[in-house]
N, C-alpha and C positions, 0 to 999 in steps of 0.2 A: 497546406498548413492546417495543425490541429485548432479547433476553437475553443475559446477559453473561456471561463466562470469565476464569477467570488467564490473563493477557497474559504468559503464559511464567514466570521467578522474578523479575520487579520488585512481583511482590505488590501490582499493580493489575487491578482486576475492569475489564477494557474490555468494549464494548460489541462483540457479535461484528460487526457492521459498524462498522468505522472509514471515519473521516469522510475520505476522500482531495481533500485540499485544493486540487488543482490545479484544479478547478471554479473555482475563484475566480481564477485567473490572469490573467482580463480581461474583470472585471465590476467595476462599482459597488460603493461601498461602502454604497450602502444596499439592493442585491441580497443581497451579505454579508448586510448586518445581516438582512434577509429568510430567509435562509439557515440563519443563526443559529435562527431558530424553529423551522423545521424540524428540525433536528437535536435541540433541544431537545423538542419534542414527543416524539420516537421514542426516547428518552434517549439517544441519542449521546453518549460522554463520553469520546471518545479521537477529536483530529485528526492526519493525517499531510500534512506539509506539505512543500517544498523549497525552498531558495534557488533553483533554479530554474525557479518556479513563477510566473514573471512578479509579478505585484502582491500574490500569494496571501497572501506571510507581512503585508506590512503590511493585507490587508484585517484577518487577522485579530486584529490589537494591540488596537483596541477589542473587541472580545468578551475576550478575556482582561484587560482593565482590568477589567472590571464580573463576571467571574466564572473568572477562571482557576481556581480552587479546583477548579471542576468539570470540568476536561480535563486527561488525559494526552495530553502535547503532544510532537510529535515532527519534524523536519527534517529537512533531506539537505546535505551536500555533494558535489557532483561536482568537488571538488581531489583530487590525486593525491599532492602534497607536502604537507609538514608546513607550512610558510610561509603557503602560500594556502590552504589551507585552516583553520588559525587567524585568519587574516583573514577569512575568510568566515563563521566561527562567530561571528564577534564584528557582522561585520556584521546575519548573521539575528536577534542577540538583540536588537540595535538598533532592527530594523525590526519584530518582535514588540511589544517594549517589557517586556521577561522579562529576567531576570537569569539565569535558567538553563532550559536543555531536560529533558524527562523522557527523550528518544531522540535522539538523532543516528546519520546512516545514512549512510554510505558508496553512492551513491547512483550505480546504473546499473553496478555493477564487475563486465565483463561479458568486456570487452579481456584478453587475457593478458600482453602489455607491462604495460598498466595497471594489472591485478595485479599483478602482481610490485611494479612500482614502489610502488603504493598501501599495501600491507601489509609493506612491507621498512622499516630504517630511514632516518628522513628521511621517509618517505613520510605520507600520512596518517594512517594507525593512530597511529602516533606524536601525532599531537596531539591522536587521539581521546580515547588514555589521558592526556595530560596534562590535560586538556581535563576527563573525570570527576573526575582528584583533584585537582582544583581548585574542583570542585563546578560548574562551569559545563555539564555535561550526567550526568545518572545512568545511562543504557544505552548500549550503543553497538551497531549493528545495519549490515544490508549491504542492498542490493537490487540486482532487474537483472530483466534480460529478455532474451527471446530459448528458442530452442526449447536452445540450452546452458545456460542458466543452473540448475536444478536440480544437476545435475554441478557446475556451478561454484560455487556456495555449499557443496555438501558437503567439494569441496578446501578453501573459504575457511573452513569449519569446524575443519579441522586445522591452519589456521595460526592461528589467532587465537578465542577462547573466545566469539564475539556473542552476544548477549542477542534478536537478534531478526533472523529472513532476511524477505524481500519476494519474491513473484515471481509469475508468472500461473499461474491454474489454471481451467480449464474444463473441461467434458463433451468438446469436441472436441480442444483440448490435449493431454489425457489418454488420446486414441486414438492417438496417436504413442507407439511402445513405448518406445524409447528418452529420452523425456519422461518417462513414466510413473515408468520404471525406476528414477531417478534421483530423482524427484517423493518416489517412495513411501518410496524409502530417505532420504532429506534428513529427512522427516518424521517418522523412525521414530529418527532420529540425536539429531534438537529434542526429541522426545521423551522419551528418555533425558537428556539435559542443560538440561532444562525450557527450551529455546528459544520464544519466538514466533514462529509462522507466519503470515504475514501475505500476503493472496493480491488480485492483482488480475486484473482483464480479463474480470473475470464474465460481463458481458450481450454480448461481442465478438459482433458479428456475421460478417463478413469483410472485407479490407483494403477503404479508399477506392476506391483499381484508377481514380484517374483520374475517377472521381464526383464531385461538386459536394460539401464538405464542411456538411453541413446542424448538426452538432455540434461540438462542441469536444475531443471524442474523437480520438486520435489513429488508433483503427479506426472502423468504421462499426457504431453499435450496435443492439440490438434497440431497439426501440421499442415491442411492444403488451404491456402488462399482464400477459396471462396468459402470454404468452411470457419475460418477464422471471421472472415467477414462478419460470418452471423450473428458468431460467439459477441464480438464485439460489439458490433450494431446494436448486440440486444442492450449490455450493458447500457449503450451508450443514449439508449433510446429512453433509458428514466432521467431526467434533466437536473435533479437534485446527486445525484453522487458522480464520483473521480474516478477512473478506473486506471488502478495502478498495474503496469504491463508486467508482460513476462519476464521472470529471472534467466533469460536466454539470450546471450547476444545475439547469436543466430539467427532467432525467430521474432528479435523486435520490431528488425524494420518490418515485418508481414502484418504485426500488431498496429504498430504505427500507422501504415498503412491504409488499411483499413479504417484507422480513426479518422485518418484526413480525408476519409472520403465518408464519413456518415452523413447520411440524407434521413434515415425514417428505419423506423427500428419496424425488427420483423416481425411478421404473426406469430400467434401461438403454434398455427398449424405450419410455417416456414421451420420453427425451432423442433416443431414433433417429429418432422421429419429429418432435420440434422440429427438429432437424437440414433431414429435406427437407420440412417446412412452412415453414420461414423459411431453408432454403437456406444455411445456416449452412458456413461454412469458414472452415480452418486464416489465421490471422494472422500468424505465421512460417512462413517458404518451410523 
């Protein structure tokens, strides 16, 4: 079994891997339902999903008919306005079949135009809060990507109080100082304001570059076992963040895996060498 943390101040114990649902974006729903076991074996008990995760939020509807009780369940909008993005909260509960979210994320706010717009009035902050006290979602959280984004959620911190940031974290990542910098302070920020940190792009191995895409990852991931392990372990080995798994159904239980067996996260000098064993590089230029 995975072990589980306060998922920030919603005063839900999630499972330190949460489930990142875009695995499911275009598969069967009886892969889903497969899928479902999985997750359930390892107690997984927090999904992260997006309206724009292709088919993801309706695979999941039947698994939360038969046991929502047991997921802290959470979504994304990529609206920038208050308008469409009320519209599209109403559409994801639709296609759920939930009457309300435990998270909603402002999803990919990564743009500085887009910023601004997104968190000003009119924009979507605005129907995120309207949106909580109306009970149709209880957190309301940010994510994004990119070698800016740490920086960027630290500003999006002083304008608006989120319950929970997203963003990627690795061993290579994390060799980028001005990554790091910003990484370490964001964390230290959630920390004091009991935030959730919620981390993707664990097992990245380096961009496609033009490669046949053999996964459903938008990078090219690791693949053998004990190499994931590492990837993982490393995550897993800072106590303050979540690490949200692969968009691969293939390759979750290897992920999962892995999580339910961390013990002690690995050296510098373990990770240096996963580096030029598996030739591991940077994902953002």
């Amino acid at each position: 079994m995975i072990a589980r943390a306060p998922f920030g101040r919603t005063g839900h114990e999630s499972s330190r891997a949460i489930f990142g649902a875009a695995a499911l974006s275009q598969v069967t729903q009886s892969v889903a339902d497969r899928t479902l076991e999985v997750l359930l074996n390892y107690g997984v008990n927090h999904i992260d999903t997006a309206a724009g995760y292709g088919d993801s939020e309706l695979r999941i509807a039947p698994w939360l008919k038969r046991q929502r009780g047991d997921f802290f369940l959470a979504t994304k909008t990529g609206e920038r306005k208050a308008d469409a993005a009320r519209e599209q909260l109403h559409r994801s509960l639709d296609r759920l079949g939930v009457d309300h979210v435990d998270l909603w994320q402002l999803h990919s706010l990564a743009d500085p135009i887009e910023w601004d717009t997104a968190l000003s009035p009119g924009g979507v902050i605005e129907a995120a809060v309207e949106a909580r006290d109306r009970g149709l979602v209880r957190f309301i959280g940010v994510t994004g990507h990119g070698i800016q984004i740490a920086a960027n959620h630290r500003r999006s911190l002083t304008r608006f109080d989120f319950d929970a940031v997203l963003l990627p974290y690795n061993f290579v990542t994390m060799q980028e100082p001005y990554y790091a910098k910003n990484f370490d302070a964001l964390v230290s920020t959630c920390a004091e304001r009991k935030v959730a940190v919620q981390t993707i792009k664990s097992i990245a191995l380096r961009p496609w570059m033009g490669r046949d895409h053999t996964r459903t990852t938008w990078y090219e991931p690791l693949e053998d076992q004990s190499q994931i392990d590492l990837a993982v372990w490393w995550v897993l080995g800072h106590p303050a963040v979540f690490l949200n798994t692969v968009g691969d159904v293939d390759l979750l239980p290897r992920v999962l895996d892995a999580a339910s067996r961390f013990e002690r996260r690995p050296s510098d000098e373990e990770m240096s060498r996963l580096i030029e064993r598996a030739q591991l590089e940077p994902i953002f230029p």
